[in-house]
C-alpha positions as CSV (number, residue, x, y, z in Angstrom):
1,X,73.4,85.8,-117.9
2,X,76.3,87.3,-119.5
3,X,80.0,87.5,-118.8
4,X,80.2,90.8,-117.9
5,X,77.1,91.7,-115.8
6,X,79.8,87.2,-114.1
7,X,83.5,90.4,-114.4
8,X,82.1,93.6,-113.1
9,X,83.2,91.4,-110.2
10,X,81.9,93.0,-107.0
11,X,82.0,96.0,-106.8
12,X,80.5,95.4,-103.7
13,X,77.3,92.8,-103.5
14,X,75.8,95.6,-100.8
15,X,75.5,98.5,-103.0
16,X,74.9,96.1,-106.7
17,X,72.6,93.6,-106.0
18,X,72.3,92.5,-109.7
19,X,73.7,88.7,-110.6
20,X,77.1,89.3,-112.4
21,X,78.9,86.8,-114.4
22,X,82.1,85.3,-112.9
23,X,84.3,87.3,-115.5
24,X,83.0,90.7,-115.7
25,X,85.4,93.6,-114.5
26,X,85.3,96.7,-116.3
27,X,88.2,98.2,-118.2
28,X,88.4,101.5,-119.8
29,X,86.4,101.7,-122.9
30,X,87.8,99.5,-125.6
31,X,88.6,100.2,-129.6
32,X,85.8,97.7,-130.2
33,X,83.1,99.6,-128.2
34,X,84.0,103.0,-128.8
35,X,83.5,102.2,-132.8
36,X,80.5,99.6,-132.4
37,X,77.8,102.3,-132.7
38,X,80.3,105.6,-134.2
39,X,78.9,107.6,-137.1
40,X,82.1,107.7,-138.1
41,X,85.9,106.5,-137.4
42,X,89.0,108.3,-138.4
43,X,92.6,108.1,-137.5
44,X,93.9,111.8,-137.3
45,X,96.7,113.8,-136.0
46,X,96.4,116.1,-133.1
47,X,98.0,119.5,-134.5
48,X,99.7,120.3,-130.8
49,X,100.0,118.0,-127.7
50,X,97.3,118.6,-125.4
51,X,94.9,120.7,-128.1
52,X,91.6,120.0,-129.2
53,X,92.3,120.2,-132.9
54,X,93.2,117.1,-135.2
55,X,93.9,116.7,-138.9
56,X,92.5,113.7,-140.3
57,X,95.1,111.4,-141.8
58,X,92.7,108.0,-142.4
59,X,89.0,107.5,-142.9
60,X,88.1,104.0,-141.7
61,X,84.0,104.9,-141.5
62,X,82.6,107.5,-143.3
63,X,82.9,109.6,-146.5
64,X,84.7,112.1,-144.6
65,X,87.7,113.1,-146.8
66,X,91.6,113.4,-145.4
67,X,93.1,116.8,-144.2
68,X,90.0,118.2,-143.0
69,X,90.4,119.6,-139.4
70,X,87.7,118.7,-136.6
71,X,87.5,119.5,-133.4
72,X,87.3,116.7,-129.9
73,X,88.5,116.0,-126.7
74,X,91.9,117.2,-125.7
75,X,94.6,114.9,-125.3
76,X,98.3,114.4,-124.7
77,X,99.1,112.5,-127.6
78,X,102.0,113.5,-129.8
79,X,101.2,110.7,-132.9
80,X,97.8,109.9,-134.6
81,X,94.9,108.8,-132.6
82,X,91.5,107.4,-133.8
83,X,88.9,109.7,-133.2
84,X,85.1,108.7,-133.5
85,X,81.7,110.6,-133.4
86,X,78.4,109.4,-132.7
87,X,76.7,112.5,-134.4
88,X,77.2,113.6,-138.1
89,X,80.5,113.0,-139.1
90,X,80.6,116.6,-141.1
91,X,80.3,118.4,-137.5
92,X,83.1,120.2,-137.1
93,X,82.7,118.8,-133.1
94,X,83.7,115.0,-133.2
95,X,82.1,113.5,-129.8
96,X,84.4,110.4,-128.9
97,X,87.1,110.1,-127.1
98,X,90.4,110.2,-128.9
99,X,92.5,106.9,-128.8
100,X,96.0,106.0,-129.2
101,X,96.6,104.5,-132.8
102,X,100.2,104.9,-133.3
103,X,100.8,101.0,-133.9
104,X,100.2,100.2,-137.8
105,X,99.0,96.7,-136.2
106,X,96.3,98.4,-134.2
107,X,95.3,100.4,-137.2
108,X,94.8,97.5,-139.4
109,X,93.3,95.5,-136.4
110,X,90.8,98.7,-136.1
111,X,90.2,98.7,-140.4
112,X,88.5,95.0,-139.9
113,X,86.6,95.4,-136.8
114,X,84.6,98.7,-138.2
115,X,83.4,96.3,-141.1
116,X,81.8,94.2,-138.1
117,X,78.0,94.5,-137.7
118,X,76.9,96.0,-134.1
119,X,75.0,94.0,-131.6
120,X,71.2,95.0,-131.8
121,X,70.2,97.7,-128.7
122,X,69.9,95.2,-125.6
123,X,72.4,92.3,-126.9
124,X,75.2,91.6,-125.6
125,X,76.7,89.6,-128.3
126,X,76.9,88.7,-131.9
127,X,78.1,85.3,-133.0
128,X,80.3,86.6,-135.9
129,X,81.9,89.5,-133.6
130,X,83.0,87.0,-130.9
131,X,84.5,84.6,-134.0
132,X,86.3,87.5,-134.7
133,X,87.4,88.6,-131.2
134,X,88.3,85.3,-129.7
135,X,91.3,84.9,-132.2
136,X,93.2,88.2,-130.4
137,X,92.6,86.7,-126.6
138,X,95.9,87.7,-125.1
139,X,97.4,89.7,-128.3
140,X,100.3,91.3,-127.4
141,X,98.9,95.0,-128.3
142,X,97.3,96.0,-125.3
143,X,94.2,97.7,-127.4
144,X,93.4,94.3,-129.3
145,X,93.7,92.4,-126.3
146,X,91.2,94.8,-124.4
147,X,88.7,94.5,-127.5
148,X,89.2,90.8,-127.5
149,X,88.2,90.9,-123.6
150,X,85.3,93.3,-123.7
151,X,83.9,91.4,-126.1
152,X,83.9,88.3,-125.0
153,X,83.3,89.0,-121.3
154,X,80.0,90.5,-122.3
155,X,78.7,87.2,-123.9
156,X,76.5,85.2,-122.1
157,X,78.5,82.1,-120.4
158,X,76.9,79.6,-122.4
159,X,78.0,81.3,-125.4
160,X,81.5,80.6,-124.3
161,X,81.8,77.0,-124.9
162,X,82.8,76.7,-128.3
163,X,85.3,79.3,-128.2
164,X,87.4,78.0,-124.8
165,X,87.0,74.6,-126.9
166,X,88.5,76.3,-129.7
167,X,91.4,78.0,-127.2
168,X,91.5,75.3,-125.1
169,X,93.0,74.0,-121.6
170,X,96.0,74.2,-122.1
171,X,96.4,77.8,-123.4
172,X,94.2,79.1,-121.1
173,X,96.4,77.8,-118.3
174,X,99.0,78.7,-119.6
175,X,97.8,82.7,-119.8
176,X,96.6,82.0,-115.9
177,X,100.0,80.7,-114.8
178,X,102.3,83.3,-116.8
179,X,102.9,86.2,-114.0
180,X,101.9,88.9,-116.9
181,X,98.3,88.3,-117.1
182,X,96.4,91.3,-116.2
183,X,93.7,90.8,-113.5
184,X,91.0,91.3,-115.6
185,X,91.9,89.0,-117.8
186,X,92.3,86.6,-115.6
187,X,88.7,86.2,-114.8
188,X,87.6,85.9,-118.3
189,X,90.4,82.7,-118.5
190,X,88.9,81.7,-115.5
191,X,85.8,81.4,-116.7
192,X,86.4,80.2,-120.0
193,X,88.7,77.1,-118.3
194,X,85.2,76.1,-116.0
195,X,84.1,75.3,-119.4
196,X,86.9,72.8,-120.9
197,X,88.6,71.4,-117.5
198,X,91.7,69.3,-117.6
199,X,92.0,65.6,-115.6
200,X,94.5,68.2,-112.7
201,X,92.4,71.7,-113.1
202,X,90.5,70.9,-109.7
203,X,93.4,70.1,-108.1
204,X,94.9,73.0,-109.0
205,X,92.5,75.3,-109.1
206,X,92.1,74.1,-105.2
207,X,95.9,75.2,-105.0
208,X,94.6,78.6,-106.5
209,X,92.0,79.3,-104.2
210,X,93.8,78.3,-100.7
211,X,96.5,80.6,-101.8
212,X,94.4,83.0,-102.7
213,X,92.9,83.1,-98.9
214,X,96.1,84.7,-97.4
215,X,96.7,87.4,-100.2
216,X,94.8,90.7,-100.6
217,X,91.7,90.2,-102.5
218,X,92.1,90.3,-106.5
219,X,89.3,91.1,-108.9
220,X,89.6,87.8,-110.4
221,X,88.7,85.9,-106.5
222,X,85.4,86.1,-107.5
223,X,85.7,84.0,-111.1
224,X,88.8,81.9,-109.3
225,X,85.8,80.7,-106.7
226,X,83.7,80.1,-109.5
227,X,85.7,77.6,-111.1
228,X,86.8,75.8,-108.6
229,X,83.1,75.1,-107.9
230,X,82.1,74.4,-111.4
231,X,85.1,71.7,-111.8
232,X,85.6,70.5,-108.1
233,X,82.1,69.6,-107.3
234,X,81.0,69.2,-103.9
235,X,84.4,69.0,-102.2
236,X,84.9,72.4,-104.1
237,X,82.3,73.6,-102.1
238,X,83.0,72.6,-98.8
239,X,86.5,74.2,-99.3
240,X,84.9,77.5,-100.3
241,X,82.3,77.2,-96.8
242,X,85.5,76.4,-94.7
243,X,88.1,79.1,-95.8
244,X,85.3,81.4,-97.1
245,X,82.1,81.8,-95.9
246,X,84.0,81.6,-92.4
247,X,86.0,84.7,-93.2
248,X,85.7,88.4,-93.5
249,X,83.5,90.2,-95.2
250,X,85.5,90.7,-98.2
251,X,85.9,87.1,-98.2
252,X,82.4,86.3,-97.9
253,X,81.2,89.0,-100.3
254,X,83.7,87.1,-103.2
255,X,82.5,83.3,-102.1
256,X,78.4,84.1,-102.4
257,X,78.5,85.9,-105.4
258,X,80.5,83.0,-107.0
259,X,78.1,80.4,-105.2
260,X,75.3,82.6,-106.6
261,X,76.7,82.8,-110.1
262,X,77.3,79.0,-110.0
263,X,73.4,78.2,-108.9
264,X,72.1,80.6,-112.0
265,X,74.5,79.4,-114.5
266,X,74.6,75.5,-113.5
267,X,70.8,75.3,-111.8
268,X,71.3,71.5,-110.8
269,X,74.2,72.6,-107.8
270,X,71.1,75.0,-106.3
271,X,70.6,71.6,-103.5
272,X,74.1,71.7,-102.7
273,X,75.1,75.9,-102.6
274,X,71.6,76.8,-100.5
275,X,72.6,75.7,-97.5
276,X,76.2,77.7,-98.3
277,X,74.0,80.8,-99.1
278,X,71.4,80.6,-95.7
279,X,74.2,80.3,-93.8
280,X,75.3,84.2,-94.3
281,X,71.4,85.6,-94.5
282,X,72.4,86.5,-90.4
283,X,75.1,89.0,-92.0
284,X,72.5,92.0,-93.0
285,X,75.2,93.5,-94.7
286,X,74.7,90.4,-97.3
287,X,70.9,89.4,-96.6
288,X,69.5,91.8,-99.1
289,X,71.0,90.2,-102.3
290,X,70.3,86.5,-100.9
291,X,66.9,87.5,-100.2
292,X,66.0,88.5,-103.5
293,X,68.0,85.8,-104.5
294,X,66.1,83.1,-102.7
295,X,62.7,84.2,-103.8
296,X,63.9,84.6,-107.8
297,X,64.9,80.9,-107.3
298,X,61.8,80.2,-105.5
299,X,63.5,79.2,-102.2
300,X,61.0,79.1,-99.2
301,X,62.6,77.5,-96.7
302,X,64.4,80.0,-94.8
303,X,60.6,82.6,-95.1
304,X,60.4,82.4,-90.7
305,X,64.5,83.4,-90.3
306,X,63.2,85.9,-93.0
307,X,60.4,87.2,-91.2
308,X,62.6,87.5,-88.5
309,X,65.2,89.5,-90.4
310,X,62.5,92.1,-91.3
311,X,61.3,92.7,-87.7
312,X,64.5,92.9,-86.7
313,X,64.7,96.9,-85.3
314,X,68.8,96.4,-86.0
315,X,68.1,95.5,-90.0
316,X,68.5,98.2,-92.6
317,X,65.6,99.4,-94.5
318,X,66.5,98.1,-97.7
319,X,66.8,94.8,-96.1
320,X,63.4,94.8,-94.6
321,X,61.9,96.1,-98.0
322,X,63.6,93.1,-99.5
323,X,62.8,90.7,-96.8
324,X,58.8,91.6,-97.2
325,X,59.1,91.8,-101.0
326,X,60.4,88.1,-100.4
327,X,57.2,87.5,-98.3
328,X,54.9,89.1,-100.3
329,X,56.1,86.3,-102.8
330,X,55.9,82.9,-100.3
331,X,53.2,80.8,-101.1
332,X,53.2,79.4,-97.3
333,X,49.5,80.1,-95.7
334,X,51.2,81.5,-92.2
335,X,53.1,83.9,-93.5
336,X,51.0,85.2,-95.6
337,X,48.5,85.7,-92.4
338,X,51.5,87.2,-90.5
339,X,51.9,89.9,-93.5
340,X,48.3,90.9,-92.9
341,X,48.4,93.0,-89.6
342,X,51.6,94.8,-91.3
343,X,49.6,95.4,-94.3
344,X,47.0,96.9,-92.4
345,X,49.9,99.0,-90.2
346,X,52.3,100.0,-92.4
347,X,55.9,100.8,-90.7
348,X,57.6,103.8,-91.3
349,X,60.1,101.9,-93.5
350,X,57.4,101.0,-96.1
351,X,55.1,103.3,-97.4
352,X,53.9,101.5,-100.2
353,X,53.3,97.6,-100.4
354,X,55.6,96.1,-102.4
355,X,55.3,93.2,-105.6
356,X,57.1,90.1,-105.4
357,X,60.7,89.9,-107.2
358,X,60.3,89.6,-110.7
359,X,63.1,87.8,-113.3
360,X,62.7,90.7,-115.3
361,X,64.2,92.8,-112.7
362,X,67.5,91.3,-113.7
363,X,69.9,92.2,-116.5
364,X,69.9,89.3,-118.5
């Protein structure tokens, strides 16, 4: 599962029930992604603030030559932007979405990442684009630093390893302790630290995540959680049941999606984070995701509570869909006899039998 499917962070587990990485949160689109798949790349100036019309200054992809005029999106720039299209780049109409590129720095940074190959359709990374990337983690140009992040928050989390060796503890707490750090970030540093802990990172991640319980939620709760479970262990855990799973439903929402993320990505934990996750399938503003959840991991245990939850007249549709789609799955000979007579009646809220969860439902 990749970073940023573990960052997307919650948008809310009720209305995406997909398994996210612990450092996915979406940021505008970056330099890197808007050229990654561009017919073309230029760095032009916009003949009047606000207009539609830009002379091109700089070809960085292309055989498109200087001075030609093309038209894009309007924008309020004043200096030279880079401008991309996704058609032919000798349409007059350039498609993409003009971006500042008034820093020589980012210019140059921009020359080198349009030589990069793309990911194939369906990837989410490319070894030789993340060794490129992970050296501008926390550049001081905002645009590098956003590439750096959207590239390597969409890489699966095993791919992280060698590079958070490569940064290391010690830099990456010290980007998580500086008061600067965007949010976002945060969650990818987060992430990256689970992988390369220090001998005092659980005791102070524990520091993080109490503290974290009397603020307003932040974006980066969700990968904060996650760490703290992947490098406190079990006591980790019990922390997160006491001061989380016991709280809101914000606070809940943030502690299973880290719990679930921590069972997918580290499998061996599943013993210890199950009970954690049963406890909140009597929330049905939660049970939907833990259901499918709990079948994709080919959980059983809790199939009668989940019976239950489906026959419940108070539960939501979805959840009932999800809850029989759970049974449809269970291997257990009684409840399989229990799904006959509803086969043979169907409710209102299913008009078609459902298949069992599949893997291949989720992004990978």
């Amino acid at each position: 599962m990749h970073i940023r499917l573990l960052l997307y962070l919650l948008t809310t587990l009720m209305l995406s029930q997909a398994l996210a990485c612990p450092s996915c949160m979406q940021l505008q689109i970056s330099l890197s992604e808007e050229f990654e798949y561009a017919e073309a790349v230029a760095v032009a100036q916009p003949l009047q603030p606000g207009g539609t019309r830009y002379r091109v200054l700089r070809v960085l992809r292309g055989k498109l030559e200087p001075g030609r005029v093309v038209v894009a999106a309007a924008s309020a720039f004043r200096k030279p932007v880079f401008l991309t299209t996704t058609q032919s780049e000798g349409s007059p109409l350039w498609s993409g979405q003009p971006m500042s590129a008034e820093s020589e720095r980012v210019i140059e940074f921009a020359e080198e990442v349009v030589k990069l190959p793309a990911r194939k359709p369906g990837t989410s990374y490319l070894p030789k684009r993340l060794e490129f990337f992970s050296r501008y983690l926390g550049d001081r140009e905002k645009a590098i630093a956003d590439s750096a992040y959207a590239e390597l928050s969409a890489a699966p989390y095993k791919e992280l390893r060698s590079f958070s060796r490569q940064l290391g503890q010690a830099r990456l707490r010290s980007w998580l302790e500086a008061q600067g750090t965007p949010d976002e970030y945060r969650s990818l540093y987060y992430t990256m630290l689970s992988q390369v802990p220090g001998p005092g990172d659980a005791a102070w991640l524990k520091q993080k995540t109490l503290a974290a319980r009397r603020q307003s939620p932040v974006g980066s709760l969700p990968a904060l959680l996650f760490a703290y479970a992947q490098v406190g262990g079990d006591s980790a855990l019990d922390v997160i049941r006491q001061h989380y799973l016991a709280g809101d439903l914000t606070q809940r929402i943030m502690a299973v999606q880290s719990l679930r993320i921590l069972v997918s990505e580290n499998p061996q934990r599943k013993k210890a984070v199950l009970p954690l996750l049963h406890s909140q399938l009597r929330d049905v503003r939660l049970a939907g995701g833990l259901i499918r959840d709990l079948a994709l991991w080919q959980d059983w245990s809790c199939a009668q509570q989940i019976y239950e939850i489906m026959m419940d007249k108070k539960s939501y549709s979805y959840v009932k869909i999800s809850a029989l789609r759970y049974l449809v799955g269970c291997p257990k000979p009684e409840i399989q006899e229990k799904l006959k007579n509803i086969r043979s009646h169907p409710p209102d809220w299913c008009p078609t039998w459902p298949t069992p969860f599949s893997a291949k439902e989720i992004p990978q």
